[in-house]
Structures are given as C-alpha cells and as structure tokens.
C-alpha positions in Angstrom: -6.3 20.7 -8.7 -9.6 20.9 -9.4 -12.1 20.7 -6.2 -15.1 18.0 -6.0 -18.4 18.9 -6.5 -21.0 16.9 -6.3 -25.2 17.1 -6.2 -26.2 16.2 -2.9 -27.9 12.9 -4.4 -24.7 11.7 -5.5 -23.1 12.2 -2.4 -26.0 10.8 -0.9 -25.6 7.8 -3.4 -21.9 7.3 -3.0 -21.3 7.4 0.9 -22.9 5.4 3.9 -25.4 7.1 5.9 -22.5 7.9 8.9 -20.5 9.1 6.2 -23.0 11.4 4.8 -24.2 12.3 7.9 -20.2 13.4 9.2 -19.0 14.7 5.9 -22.4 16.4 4.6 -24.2 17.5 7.2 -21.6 18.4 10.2 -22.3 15.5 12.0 -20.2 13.7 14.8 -19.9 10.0 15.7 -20.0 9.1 19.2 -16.9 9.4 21.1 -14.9 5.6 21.3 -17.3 4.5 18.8 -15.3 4.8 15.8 -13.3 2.9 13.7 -10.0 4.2 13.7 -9.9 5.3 17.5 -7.4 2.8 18.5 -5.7 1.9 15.2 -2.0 2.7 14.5 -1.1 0.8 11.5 1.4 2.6 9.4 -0.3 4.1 6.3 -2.0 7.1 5.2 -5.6 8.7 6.1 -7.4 9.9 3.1 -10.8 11.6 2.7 -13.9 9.4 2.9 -15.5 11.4 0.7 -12.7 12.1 -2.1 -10.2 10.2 -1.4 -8.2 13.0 -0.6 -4.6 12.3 1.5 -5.5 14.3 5.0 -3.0 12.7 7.2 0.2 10.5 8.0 -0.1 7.7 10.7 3.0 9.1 11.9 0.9 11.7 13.1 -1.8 10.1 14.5 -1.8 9.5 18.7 -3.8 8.1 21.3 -4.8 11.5 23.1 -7.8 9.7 24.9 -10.6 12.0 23.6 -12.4 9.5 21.9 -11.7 10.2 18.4 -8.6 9.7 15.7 -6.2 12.7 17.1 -3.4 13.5 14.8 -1.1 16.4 15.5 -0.6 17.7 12.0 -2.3 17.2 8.9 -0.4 15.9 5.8 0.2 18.9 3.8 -0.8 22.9 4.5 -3.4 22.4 1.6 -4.7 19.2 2.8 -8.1 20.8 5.2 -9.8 24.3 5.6 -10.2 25.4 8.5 -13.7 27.7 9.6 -15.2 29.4 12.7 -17.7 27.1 14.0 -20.0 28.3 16.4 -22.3 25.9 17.2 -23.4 24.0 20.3 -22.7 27.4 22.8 -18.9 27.7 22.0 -16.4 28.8 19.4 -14.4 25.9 18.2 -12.2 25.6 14.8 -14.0 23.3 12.2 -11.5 21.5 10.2 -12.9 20.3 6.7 -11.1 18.0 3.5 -10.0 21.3 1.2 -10.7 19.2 -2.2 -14.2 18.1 -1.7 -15.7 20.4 1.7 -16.2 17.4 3.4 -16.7 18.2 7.5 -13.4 16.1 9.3 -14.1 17.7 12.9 -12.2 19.8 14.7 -9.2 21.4 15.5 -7.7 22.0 19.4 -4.3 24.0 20.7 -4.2 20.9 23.7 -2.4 17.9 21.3 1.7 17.4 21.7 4.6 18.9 20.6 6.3 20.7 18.7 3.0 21.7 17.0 0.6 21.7 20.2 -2.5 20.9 17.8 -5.0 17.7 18.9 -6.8 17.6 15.5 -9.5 15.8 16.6 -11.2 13.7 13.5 -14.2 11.4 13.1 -13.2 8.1 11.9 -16.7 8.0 9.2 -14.6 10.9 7.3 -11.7 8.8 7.0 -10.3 5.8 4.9 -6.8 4.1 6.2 -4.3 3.2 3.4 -1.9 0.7 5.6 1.3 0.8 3.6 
C-alpha cells in the first residue's frame, strides 16, 4: 500500500484546524472534550486524516481518562509507534502508519488480555457506525 503524502498546504486545506493541529502538529484536545469520549456505537474508527481503518468499537472502553481508549488497534500495520519525549516524560507516541498522522498515545494500564489503554484523540478519528 502506498503511504499518503501530502504538502503541508493541502493538509492544511483538507482538515479542520483541531484536526490539523492533532494529526500535523502533535497536538492534543482537552481531556472530556472530544467527540467520541463517550460514544460506543458499533462501527469502525478510521483515520481523520486518510481515512485509514485504526480501530474496532469492539475495542473501544470507557477507561475514564478523558479520551477514546481502545485496547488494541485494528490490525499490527494499522499505527507506528515512536519514543516521544516531550513534556518531562517518556511516553509511546502512537501515529496512523498510512499517512503519519499523530493519534496519541499508547499506555501498559488498559484491560485484558492485552493490558494496553491506547489512549486517542477524538480530532484524529472518524466513526464508521455499521
């Protein structure tokens, strides 16, 4: 599969400003602010940016940090995942693997049997309810 790549004009052009802001430029929404916090309808989280499928509602819980939590993500190839040292700590940086686009991040606190709390801004997503 060939991976997305864009100028970033177009990208500037072709998302919202959260959007650009989360996927572009690292950003973060505020926590309980987003749009898919609470939402548990059956269907499949894609990339924001691309389109991308990143995750299955099946994985998706309510682990009360404020953001989408899912314990898995669709497929091994669906994110990269990076070193990010930013803010005074060492946390894992979890990014769509077809366009770059920054998701959030990844914790070892979610449930079993993977023990993973991928913790994802809702600006990098779009919900496909089934």
């Amino acid at each position: 599969m060939t991976k997305v790549q864009k100028t970033e004009a177009e990208w500037r052009a072709e998302l919202n400003p959260e959007q650009y802001h989360v996927l572009r430029e690292q950003g973060t929404e505020a926590p309980f602010s987003g749009e898919y916090d609470h939402v548990f309808e059956a269907g499949t989280y894609r990339c924001a940016g691309c389109g991308a499928e990143l995750f299955s509602s099946e994985a998706k819980y309510d682990s009360g940090c404020g953001w989408p939590a899912f314990s898995t993500p669709a497929s091994d190839e669906a994110i990269d995942e990076e070193s990010d040292k930013t803010l005074g700590m060492v946390r894992t940086e979890v990014m769509c693997s077809n366009c770059g686009g920054h998701l959030g991040h990844v914790f070892p606190d979610g449930p079993r049997p993977t023990g993973l709390r991928y913790c994802i801004n809702s600006a990098a997503l779009n919900l496909e309810e089934e």
